[in-house]
N, C-alpha and C positions, 0 to 999 in steps of 0.2 A: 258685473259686480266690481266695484271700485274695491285695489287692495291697499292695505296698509300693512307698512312696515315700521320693525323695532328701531327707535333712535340710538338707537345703542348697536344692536350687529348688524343692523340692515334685513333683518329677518324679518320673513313676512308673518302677519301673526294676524288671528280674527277681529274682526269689525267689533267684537263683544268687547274683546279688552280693551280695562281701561286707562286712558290718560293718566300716568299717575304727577300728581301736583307736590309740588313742596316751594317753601319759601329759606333763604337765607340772607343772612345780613342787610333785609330788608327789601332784599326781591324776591318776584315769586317766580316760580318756574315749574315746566311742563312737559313731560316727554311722553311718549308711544313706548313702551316695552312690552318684552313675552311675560309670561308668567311665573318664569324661572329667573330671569332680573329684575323683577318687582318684588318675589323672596327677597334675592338679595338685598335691594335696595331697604326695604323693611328690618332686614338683621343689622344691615352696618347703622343702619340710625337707630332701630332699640332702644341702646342706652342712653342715646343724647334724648331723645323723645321722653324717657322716663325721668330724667332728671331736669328736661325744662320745663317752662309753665306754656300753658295757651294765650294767646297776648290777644286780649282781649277788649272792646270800647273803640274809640273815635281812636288815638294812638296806632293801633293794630290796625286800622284800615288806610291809616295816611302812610305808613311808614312800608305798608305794603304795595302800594299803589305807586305806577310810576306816570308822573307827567308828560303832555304828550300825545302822539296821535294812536287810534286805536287800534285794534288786532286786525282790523280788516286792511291796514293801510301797509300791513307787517310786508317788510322786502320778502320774505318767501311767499306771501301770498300773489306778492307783484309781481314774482317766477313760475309760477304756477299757472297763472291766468295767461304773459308772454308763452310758454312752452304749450299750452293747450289751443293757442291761437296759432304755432309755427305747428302743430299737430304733432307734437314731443309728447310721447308718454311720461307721466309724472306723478308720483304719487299723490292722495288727494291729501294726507297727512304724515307728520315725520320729517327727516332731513330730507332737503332735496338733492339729487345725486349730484355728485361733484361735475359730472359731463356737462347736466343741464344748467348747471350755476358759470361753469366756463362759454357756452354758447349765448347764455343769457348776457354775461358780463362781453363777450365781442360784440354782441349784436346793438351794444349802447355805449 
């Protein structure tokens, strides 16, 4: 059973939870949390949440969107795939641990 851990403490947390998504200043963005930092995360934006609007139409999807190569091309996934080839345990999703990011960066 492949684990997943929190982007946030490094905790390991179930395969159920989910990805939580947000966008600012016109990117979007994506983390693995517990469910005790996803409250969080949900109280500290509340009020920004309640007093903006949903940005909506062709605008809202360009402005969200970055140009470019796609998620499968992403550096962590290119760590991933080296460390599962050098037989490095690695998580399947989340930060990749700083050990494997410094063996990955010698090894090129």
């Amino acid at each position: 059973m492949e684990k997943f851990y929190s982007d946030i403490s490094g905790e390991e947390i179930d395969s159920s939870t989910p990805t939580v998504t947000f966008g600012f200043d016109g990117t979007s963005y994506e983390i693995d949390v517990t469910e005790q930092e996803k409250t969080e995360i949900e109280k500290t934006l509340a009020p920004y949440i309640r007093a903006g609007r949903k940005a909506t139409g062709a605008g809202a999807r360009r402005r969200g969107r970055r140009s470019g190569g796609s998620s499968s091309d992403s550096p962590a996934k290119q760590v991933r795939e080296w460390a599962k080839e050098q037989g490095i345990d690695v998580p399947a999703r989340g930060r990749v641990p700083s050990d494997v990011l410094e063996k990955y960066n010698a090894a090129h």
